[in-house]
KEMI-923568 format. One line per 8 residues: their letters; for each residue x, y, z of N, C-alpha, C, CB. Coordinates in nm, 4 decimals. Glycine has a CB too. Layout:
<sites>
a	X,Y,Z,X,Y,Z,X,Y,Z,X,Y,Z  ...
</sites>
This chain:
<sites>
xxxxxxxx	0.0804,-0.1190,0.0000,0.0000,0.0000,0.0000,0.0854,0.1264,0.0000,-0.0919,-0.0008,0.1185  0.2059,0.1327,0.0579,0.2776,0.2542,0.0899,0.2878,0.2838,-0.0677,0.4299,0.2396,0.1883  0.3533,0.2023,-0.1338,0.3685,0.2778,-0.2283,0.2797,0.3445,-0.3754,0.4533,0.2227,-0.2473  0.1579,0.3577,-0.3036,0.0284,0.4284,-0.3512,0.0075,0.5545,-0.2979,-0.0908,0.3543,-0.3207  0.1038,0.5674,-0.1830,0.0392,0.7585,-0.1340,0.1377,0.8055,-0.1304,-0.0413,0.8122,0.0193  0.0704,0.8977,-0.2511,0.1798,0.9975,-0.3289,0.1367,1.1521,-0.3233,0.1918,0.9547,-0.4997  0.0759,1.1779,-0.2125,-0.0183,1.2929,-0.1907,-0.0947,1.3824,-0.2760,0.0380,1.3663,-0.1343  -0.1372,1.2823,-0.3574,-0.2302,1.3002,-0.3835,-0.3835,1.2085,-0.4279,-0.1816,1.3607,-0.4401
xxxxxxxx	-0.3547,1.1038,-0.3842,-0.4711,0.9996,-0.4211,-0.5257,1.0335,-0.2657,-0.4207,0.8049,-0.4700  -0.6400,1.0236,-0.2495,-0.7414,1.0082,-0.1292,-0.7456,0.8884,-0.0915,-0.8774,1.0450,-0.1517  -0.7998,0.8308,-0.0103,-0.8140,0.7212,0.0871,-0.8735,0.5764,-0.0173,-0.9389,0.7797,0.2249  -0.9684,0.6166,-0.0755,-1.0873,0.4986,-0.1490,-1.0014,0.5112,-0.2624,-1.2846,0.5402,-0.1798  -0.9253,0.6031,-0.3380,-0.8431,0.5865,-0.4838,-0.6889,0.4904,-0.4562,-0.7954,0.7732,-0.5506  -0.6347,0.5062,-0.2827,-0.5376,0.4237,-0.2490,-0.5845,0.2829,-0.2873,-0.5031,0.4404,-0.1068  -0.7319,0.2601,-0.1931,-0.7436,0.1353,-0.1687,-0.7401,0.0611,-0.2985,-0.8572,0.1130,-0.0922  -0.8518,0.1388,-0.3934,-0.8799,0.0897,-0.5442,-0.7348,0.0482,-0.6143,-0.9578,0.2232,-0.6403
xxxxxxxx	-0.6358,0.1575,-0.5792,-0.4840,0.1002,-0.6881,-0.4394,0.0252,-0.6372,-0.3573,0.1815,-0.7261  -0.4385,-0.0051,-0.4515,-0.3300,-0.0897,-0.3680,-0.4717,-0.2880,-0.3974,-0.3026,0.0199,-0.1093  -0.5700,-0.2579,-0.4697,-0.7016,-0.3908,-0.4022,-0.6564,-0.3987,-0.2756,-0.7058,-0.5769,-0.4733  -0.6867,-0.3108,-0.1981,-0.7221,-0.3400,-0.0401,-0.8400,-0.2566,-0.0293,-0.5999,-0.2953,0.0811  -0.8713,-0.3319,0.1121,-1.0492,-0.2538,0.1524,-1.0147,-0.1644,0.1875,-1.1638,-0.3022,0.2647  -1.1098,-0.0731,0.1962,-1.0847,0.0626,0.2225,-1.0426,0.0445,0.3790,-1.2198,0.1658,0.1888  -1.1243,0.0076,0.4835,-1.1103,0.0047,0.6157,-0.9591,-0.0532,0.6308,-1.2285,-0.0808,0.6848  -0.8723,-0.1192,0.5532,-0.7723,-0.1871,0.6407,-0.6855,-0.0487,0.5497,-0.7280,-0.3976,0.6247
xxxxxxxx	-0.7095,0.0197,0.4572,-0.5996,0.1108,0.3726,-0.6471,0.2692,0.5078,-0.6613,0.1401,0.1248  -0.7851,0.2925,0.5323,-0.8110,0.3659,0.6933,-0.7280,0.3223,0.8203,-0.9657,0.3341,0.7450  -0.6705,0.2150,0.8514,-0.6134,0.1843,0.9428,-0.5004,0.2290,0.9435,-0.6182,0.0828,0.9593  -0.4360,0.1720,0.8436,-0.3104,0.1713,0.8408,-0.2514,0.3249,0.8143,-0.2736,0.0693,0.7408  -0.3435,0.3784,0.7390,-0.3154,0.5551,0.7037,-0.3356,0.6449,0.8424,-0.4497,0.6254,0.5730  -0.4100,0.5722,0.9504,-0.4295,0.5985,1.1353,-0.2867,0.5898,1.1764,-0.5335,0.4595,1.2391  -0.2375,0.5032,1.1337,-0.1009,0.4009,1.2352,0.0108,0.5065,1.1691,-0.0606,0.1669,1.1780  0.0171,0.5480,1.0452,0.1551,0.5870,0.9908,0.1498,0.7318,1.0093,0.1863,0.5441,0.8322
xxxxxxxx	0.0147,0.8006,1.0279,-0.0308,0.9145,1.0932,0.0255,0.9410,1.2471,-0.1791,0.9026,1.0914  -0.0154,0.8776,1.3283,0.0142,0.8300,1.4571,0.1798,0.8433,1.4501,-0.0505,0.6702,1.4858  0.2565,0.7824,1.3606,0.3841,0.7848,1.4102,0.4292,0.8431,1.3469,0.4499,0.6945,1.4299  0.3762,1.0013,1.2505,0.4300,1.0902,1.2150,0.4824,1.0139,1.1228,0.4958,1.1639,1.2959  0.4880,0.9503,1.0213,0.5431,0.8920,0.9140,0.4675,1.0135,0.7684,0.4899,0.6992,0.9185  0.3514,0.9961,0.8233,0.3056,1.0953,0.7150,0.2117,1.2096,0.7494,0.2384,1.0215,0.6110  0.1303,1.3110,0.6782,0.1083,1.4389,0.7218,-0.0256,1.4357,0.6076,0.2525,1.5620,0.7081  -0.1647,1.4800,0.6729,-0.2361,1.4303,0.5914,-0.3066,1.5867,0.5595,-0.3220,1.2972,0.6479
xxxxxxxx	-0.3391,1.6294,0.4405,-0.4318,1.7283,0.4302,-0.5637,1.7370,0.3440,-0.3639,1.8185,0.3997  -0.6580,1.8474,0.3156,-0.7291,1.8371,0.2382,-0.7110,1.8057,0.1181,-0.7723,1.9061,0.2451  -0.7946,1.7549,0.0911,-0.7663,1.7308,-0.1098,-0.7609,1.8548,-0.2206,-0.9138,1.6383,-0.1853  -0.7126,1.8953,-0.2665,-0.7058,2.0009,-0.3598,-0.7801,2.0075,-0.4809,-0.5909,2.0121,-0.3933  -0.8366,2.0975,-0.4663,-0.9585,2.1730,-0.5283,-0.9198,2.3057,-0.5666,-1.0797,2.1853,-0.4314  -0.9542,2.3347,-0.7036,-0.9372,2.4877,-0.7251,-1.0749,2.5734,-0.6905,-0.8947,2.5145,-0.8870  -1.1642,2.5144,-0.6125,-1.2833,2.6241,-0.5586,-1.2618,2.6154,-0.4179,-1.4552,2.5867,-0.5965  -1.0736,2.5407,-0.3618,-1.0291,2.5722,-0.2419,-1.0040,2.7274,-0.2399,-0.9093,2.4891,-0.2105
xxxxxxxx	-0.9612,2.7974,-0.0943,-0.9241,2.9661,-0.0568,-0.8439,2.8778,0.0679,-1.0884,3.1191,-0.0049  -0.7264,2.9645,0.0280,-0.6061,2.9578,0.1162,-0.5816,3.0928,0.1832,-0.4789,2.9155,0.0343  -0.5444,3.0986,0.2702,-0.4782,3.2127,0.3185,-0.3176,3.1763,0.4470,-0.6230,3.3015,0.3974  -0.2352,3.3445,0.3748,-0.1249,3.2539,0.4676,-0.1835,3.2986,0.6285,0.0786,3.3135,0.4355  -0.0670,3.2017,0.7442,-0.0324,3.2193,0.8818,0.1083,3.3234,0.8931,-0.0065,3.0624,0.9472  0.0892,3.3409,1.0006,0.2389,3.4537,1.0597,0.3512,3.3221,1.0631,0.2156,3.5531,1.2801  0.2856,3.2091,1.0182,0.4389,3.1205,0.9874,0.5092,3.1505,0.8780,0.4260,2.9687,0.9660  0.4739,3.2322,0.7588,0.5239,3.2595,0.6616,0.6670,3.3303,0.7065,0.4277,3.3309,0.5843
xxxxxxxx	0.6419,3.3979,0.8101,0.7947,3.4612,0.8324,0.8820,3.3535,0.7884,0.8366,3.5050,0.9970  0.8808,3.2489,0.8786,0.9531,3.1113,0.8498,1.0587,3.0952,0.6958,0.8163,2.9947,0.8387  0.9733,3.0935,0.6322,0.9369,3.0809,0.4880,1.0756,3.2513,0.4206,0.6932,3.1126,0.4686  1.0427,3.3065,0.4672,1.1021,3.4772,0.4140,1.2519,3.4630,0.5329,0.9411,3.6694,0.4734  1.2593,3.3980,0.5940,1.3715,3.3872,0.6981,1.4612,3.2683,0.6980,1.3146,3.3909,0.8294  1.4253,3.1513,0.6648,1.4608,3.0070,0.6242,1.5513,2.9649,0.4866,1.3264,2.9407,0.6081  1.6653,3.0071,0.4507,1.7236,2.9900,0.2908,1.6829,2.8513,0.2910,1.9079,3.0175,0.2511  1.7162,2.7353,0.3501,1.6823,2.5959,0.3248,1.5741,2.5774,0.2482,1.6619,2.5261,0.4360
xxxxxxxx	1.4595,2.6384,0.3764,1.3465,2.6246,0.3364,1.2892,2.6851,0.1873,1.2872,2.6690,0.4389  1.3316,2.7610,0.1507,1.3159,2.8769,0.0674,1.4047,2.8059,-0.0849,1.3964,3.0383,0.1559  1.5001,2.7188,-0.0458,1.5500,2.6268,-0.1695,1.4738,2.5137,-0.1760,1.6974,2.5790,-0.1625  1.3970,2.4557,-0.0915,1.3340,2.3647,-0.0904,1.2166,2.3927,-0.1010,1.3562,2.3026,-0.0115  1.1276,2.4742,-0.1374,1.0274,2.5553,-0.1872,1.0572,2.5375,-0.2993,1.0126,2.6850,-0.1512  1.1206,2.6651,-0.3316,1.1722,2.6796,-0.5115,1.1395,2.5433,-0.5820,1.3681,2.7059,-0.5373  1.2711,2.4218,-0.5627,1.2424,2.2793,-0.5725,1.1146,2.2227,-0.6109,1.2665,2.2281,-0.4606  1.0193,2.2475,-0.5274,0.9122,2.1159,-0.4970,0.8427,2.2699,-0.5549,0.8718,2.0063,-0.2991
xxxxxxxx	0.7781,2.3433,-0.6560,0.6884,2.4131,-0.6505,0.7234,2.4263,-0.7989,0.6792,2.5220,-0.5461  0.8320,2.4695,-0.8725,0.9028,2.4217,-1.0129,0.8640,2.3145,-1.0420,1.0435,2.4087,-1.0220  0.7905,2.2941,-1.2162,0.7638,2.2820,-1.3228,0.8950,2.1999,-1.3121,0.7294,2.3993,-1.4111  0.9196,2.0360,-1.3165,1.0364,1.9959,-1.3695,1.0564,2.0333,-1.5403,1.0406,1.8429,-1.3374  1.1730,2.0490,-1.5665,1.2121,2.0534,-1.6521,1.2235,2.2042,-1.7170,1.1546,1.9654,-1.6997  1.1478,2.3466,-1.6226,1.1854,2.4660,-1.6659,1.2555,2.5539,-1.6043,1.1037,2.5176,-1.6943  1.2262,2.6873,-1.6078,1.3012,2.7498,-1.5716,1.2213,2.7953,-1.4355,1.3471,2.8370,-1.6737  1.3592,2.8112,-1.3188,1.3231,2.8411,-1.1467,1.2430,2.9762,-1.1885,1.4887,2.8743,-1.0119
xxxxxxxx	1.1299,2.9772,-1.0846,1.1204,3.1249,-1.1001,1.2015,3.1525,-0.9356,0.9271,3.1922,-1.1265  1.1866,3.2544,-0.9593,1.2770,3.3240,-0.8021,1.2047,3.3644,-0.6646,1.3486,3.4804,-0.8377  1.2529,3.2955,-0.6080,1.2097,3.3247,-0.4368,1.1336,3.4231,-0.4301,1.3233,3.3624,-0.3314  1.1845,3.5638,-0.4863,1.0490,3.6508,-0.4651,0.9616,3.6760,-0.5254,1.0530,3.7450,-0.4449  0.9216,3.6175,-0.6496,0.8383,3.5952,-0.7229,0.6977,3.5059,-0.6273,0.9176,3.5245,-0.8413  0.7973,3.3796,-0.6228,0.6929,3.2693,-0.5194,0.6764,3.3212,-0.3762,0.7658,3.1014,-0.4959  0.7721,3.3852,-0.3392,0.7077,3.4748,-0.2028,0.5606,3.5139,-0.2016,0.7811,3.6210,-0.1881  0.6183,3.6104,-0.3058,0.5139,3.7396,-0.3586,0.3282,3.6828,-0.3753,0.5851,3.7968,-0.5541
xxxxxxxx	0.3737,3.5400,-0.4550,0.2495,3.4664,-0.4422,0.1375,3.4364,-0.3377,0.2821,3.3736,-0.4650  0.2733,3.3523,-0.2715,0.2255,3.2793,-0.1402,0.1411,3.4261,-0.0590,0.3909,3.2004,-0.0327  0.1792,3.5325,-0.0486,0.1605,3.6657,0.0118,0.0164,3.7156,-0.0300,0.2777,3.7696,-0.0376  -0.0021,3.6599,-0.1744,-0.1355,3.6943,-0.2472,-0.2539,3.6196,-0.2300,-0.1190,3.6907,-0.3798  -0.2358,3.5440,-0.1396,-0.3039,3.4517,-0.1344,-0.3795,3.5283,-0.0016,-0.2281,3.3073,-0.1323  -0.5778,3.5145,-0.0501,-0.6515,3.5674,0.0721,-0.7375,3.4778,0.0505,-0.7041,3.7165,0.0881  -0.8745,3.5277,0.1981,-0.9618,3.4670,0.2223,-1.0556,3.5449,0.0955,-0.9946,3.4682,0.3774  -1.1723,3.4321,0.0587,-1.2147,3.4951,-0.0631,-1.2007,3.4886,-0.1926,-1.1942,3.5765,-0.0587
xxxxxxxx	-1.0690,3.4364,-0.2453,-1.0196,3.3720,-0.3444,-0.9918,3.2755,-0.3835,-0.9656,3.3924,-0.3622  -1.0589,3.2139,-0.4750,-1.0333,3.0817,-0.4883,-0.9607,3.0382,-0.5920,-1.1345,3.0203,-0.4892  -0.8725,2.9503,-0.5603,-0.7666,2.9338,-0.6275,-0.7553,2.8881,-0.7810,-0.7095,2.8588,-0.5555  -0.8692,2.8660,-0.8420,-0.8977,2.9248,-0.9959,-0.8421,3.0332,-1.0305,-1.0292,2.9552,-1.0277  -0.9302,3.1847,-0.9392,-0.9427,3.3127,-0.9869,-0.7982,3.3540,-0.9050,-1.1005,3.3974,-0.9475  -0.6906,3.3034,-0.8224,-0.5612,3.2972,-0.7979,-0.5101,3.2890,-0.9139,-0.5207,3.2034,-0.7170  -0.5069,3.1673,-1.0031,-0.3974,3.1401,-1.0754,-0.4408,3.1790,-1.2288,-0.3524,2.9875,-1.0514  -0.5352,3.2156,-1.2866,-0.6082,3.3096,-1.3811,-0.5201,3.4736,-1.3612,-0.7985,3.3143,-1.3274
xxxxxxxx	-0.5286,3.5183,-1.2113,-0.5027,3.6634,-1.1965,-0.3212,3.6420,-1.2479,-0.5444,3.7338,-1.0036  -0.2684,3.5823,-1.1259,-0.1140,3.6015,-1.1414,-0.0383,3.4834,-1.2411,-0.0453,3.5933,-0.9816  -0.1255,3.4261,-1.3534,-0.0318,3.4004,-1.4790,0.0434,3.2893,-1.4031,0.0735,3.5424,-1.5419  0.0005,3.1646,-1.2758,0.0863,3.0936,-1.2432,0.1290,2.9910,-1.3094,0.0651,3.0675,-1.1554  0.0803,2.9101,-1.4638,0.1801,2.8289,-1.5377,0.2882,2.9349,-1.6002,0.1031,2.7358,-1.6587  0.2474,3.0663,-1.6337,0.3941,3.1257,-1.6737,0.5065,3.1464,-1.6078,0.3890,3.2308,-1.7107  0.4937,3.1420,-1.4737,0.5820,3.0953,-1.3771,0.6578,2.9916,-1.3262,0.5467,3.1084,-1.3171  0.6152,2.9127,-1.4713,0.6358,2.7576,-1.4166,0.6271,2.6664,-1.3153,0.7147,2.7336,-1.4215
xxxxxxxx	0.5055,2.7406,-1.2360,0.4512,2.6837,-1.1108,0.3805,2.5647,-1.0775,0.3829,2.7567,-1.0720  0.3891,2.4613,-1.0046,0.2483,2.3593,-0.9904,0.2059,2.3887,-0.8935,0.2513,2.2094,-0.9855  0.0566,2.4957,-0.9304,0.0009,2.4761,-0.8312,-0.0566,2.3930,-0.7022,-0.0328,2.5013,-0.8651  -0.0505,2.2346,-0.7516,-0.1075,2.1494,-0.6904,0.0537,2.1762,-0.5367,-0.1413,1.9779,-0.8099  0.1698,2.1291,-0.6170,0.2768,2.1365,-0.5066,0.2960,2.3181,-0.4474,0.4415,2.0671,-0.5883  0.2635,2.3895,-0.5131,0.2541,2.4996,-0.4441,0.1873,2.5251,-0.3081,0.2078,2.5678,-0.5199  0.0423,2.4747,-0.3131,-0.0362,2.4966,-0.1967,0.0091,2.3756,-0.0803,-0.2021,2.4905,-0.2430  0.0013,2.2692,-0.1305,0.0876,2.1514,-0.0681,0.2190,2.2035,0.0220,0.1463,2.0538,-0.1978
xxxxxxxx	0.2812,2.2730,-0.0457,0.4239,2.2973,0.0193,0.3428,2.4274,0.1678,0.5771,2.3951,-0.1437  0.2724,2.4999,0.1379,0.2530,2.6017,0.1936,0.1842,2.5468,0.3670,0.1585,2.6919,0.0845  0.0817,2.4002,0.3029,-0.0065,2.3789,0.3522,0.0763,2.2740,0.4729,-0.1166,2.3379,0.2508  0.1714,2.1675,0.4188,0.2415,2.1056,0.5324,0.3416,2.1957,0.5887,0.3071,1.9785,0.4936  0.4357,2.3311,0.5303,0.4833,2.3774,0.6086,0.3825,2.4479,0.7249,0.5656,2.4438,0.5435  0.2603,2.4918,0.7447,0.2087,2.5494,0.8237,0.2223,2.6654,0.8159,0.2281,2.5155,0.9122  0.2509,2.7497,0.6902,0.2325,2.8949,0.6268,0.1048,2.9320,0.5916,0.3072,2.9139,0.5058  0.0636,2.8349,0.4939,-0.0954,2.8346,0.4504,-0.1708,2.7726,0.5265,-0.1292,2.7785,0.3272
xxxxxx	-0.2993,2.7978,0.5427,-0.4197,2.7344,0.5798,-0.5130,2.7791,0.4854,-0.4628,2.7605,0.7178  -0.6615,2.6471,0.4865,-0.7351,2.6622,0.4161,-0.8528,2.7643,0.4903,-0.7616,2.5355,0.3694  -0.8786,2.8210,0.3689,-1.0404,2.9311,0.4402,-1.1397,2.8118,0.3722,-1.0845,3.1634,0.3413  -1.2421,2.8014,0.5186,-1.3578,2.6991,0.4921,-1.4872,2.8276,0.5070,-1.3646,2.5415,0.6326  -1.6006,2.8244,0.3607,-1.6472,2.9221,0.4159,-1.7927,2.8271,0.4028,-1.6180,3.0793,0.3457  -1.8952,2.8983,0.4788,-1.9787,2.8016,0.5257,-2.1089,2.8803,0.4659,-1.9679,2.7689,0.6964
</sites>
């Protein structure tokens, strides 16, 4: 089974690729949770709204982090865009916007961005959170 969660299949799409029942692919995604093996978030949706946390300092203060951003948020195979470019993003990001009318406004494939690992990166560092609006 491990090697079906690739963050991005959901729970019932694991079980379906791994043929396991869903309840024993729920267990075991409990147990590896539990021992911090893995980090689980919402599923990504572009009629998701993100907004950042005051963890972003992190993020504007962290070079590691900030190369390892760049990394995992780059389009393999093009060109980096630059730290303050993807700063600048992450920064644009409010309650209210949904991340369609995000990546429509600021041109993010011309940036050579994936959005999917963009919000991902934002969302396990604990910079981003999702706006749930009700």
């Amino acid at each position: 089974m491990v090697p079906y969660i690739d963050g991005i299949k959901h729970v019932k799409k694991i079980a379906q690729t791994a043929d396991i029942a869903t309840e024993f692919v729920k267990k075991a995604l409990q147990h590896l949770l539990y021992y911090k093996c893995i980090t689980m978030i919402d599923i990504f949706q572009f009629s998701n709204m993100y907004t950042t946390t005051e963890k972003i300092r992190n993020l504007a203060e962290d070079r590691q982090m900030q190369a390892a951003c760049i990394e995992f948020v780059t389009i393999p195979g093009l060109k980096t865009p630059t730290f303050h470019t993807v700063f600048s993003l992450y920064c644009g990001l409010k309650p209210g916007i949904k991340i369609s009318s995000f990546c429509a406004d600021n041109n993010i494939p011309g940036h050579n961005i994936n959005i999917r690992n963009f919000i991902t990166f934002g969302v396990v560092n604990k910079f981003l959170r999702r706006v749930h609006k009700y």
